[in-house]
C-alpha positions as CSV (number, residue, x, y, z in Angstrom):
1,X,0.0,0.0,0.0
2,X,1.3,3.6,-1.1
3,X,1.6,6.6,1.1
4,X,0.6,9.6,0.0
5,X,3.2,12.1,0.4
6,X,2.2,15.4,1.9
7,X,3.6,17.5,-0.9
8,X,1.5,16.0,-3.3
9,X,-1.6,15.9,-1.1
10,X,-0.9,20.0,-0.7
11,X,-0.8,20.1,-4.7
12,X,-4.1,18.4,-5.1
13,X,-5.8,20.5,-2.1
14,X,-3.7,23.6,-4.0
15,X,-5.3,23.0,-7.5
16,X,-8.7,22.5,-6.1
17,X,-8.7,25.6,-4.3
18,X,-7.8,27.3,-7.6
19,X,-10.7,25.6,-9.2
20,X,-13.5,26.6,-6.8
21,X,-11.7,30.0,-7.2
22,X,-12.2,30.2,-11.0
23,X,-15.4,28.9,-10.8
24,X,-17.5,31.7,-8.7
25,X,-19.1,34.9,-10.2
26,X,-17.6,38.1,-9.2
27,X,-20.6,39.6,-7.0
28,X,-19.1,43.0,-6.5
29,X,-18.8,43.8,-10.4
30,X,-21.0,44.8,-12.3
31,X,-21.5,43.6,-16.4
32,X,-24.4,43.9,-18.5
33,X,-24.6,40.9,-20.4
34,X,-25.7,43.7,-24.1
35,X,-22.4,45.4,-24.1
36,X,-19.9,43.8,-21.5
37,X,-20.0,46.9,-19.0
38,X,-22.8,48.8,-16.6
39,X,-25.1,51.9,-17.9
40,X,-23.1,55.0,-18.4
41,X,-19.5,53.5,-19.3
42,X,-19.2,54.8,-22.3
43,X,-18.3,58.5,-20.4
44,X,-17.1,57.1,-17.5
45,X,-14.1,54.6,-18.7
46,X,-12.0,57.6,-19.3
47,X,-10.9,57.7,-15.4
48,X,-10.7,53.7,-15.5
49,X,-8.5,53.4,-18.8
50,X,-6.2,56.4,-17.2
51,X,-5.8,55.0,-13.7
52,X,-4.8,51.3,-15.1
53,X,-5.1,50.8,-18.7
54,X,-3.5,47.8,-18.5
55,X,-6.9,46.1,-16.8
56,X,-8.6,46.9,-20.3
57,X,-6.3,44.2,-22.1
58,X,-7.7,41.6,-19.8
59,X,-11.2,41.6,-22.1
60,X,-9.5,43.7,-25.2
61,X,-6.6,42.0,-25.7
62,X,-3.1,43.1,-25.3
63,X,-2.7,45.9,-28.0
64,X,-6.6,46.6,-27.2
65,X,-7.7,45.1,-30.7
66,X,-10.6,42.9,-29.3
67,X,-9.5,40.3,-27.2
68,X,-12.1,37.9,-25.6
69,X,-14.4,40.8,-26.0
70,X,-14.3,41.0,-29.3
71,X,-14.7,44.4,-28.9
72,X,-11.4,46.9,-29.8
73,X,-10.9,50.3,-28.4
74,X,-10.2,52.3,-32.1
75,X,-13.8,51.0,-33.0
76,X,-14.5,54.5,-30.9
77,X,-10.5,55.5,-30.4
78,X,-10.1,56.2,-34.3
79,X,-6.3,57.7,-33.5
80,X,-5.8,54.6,-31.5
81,X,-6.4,53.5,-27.6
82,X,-5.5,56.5,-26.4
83,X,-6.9,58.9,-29.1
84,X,-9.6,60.8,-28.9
85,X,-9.7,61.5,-33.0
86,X,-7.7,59.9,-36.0
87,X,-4.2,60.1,-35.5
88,X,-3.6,61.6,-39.1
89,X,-5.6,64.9,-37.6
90,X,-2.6,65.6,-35.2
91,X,-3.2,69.2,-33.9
92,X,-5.4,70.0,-36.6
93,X,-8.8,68.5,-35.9
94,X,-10.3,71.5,-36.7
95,X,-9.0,71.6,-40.1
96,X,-9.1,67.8,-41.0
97,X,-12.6,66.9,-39.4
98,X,-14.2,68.4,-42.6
99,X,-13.6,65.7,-45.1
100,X,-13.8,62.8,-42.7
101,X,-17.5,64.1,-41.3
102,X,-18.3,65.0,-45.0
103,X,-18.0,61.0,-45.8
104,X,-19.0,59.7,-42.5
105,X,-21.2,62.0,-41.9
106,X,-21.9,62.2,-37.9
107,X,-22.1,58.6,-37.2
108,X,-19.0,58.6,-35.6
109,X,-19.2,61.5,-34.0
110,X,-23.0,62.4,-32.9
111,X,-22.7,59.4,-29.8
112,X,-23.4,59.5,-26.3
113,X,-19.6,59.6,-25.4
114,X,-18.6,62.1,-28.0
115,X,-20.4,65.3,-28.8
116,X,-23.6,64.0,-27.8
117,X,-26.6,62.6,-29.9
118,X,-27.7,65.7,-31.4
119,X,-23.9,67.2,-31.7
120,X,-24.8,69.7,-28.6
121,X,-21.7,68.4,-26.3
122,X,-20.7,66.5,-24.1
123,X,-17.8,66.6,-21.0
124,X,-15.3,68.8,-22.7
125,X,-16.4,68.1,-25.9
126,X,-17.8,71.0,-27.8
127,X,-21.6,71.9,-28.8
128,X,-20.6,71.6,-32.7
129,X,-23.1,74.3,-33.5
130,X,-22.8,76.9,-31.1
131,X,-18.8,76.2,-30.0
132,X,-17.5,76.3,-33.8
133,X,-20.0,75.7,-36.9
134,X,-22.0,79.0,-36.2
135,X,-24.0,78.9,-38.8
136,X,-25.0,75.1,-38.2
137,X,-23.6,71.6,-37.8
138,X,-22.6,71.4,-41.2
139,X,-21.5,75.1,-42.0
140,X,-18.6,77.2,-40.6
141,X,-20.4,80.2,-40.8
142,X,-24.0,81.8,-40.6
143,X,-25.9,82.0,-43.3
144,X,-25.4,84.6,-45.4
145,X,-21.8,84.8,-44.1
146,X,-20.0,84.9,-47.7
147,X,-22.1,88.7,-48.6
148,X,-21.0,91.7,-47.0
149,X,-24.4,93.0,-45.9
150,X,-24.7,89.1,-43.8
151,X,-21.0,89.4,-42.5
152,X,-21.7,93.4,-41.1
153,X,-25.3,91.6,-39.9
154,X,-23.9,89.0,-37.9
155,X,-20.8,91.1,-36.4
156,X,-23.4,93.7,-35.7
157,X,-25.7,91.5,-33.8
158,X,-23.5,90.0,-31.8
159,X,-22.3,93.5,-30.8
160,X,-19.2,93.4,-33.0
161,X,-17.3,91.3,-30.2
162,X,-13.8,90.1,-32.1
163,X,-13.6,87.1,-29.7
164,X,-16.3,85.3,-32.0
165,X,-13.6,85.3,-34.7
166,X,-10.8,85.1,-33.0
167,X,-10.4,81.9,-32.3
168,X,-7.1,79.4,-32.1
169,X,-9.4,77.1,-34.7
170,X,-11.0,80.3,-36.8
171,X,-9.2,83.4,-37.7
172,X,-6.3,83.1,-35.1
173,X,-6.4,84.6,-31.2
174,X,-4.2,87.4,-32.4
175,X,-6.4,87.7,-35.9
176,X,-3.5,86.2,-38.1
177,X,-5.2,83.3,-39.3
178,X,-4.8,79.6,-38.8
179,X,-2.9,76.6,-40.7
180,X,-5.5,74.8,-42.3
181,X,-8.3,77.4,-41.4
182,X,-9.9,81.0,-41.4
183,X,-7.1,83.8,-43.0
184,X,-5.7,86.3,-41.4
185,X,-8.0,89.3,-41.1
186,X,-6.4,91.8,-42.4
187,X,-6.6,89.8,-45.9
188,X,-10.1,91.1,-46.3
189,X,-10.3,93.6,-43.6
190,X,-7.8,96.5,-43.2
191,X,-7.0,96.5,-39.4
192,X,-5.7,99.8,-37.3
C-alpha cells in the first residue's frame, strides 16, 4: 500500500482551491450581459482606462484590438487607444474633421460619449453648432456669411465682439489666421 506524500496531497488540495476559485461569479462587479459593461460606461471609462489601462487588455486584448471581448478600443478611439480622433488629424482636428464628417457623416461623431446625440456636447467636448460651426452643424459660418451685408449683420448682432472670430481654430487669437483654417484678417479687412 502507497503513502501519500504530503507534498503531493498539498498540490491536489492547492489546484482544487484554484478551481472553486475560478469557478465563482464576481458579485461586486458589475456587467451587462448587451455590451460587456454597466449603464453610463461609455463617459465614465476615461478615469478607468487612465488609472490602469493595463486592466482593459484583460477583455481587449493586449494591444486593445478585441481580445475575448471581441470588442477593440479604435472602434471608438479612431487615433488609437489613447486617441480621442484619428491620428492623421494631429493638432489640426479643426481643419481635417471636414472631409472625414463630410464622408461619414456624424455617425461617428454624434454618440453618447462624444459630442452628444444631437452634436450639442458632451464633457469637454464642444456643442458643434454653437462652440464652432456658427452657422449650423454642417456650415462654418451663418448664413449669409459669404455677402458683406450678412458678414456686417452678424458682427453687428453679436455686438461686434472680435472674440467670435478670434479663435485658435477660426481666424487666429491674435487675428493672423490659422494653418488649415480661417485667414488672417487683415486679408479682407484693413486692421488699425
Amino acid at each position: 500500500m502507497s503513502q501519500i506524500k504530503p507534498s503531493h496531497l498539498l498540490v491536489v488540495m492547492a489546484s482544487m482551491l484554484a478551481l472553486a476559485g475560478c469557478g465563482d461569479k464576481n458579485s461586486n462587479v458589475v456587467f451587462s450581459q448587451e455590451n460587456g459593461h454597466s449603464s453610463g460606461w461609455a463617459t465614465a471609462h476615461k478615469t478607468s482606462a487612465k488609472t490602469d489601462l493595463e486592466s482593459c487588455a484583460e477583455c481587449h486584448g493586449e494591444n486593445l484590438d478585441g481580445g475575448i471581448a471581441k470588442v477593440s478600443c479604435s472602434l471608438c478611439h479612431l487615433g488609437g487607444s489613447q486617441a480621442i480622433h484619428p491620428s492623421q488629424w494631429g493638432n489640426y482636428a479643426y481643419a481635417r474633421h471636414n472631409s472625414y464628417s463630410t464622408a461619414q457623416r456624424t455617425t461617428s461623431c454624434a454618440t453618447a460619449a462624444c459630442h452628444g446625440t444631437a452634436l450639442t456636447g458632451v464633457g469637454a467636448a464642444p456643442n458643434c453648432a454653437t462652440k464652432c460651426h456658427l452657422g449650423g452643424t454642417y456650415k462654418k459660418h451663418p448664413d449669409g456669411w459669404t455677402t458683406i451685408s450678412g458678414h456686417k449683420s452678424y458682427l453687428g448682432n453679436i455686438g461686434n465682439v472680435s472674440t467670435s472670430c478670434k479663435t485658435s481654430a477660426c481666424h487666429g487669437t491674435d487675428g493672423k489666421g490659422v494653418f488649415l483654417s480661417g485667414p488672417a484678417c487683415d486679408s479682407c479687412h484693413l486692421m488699425k
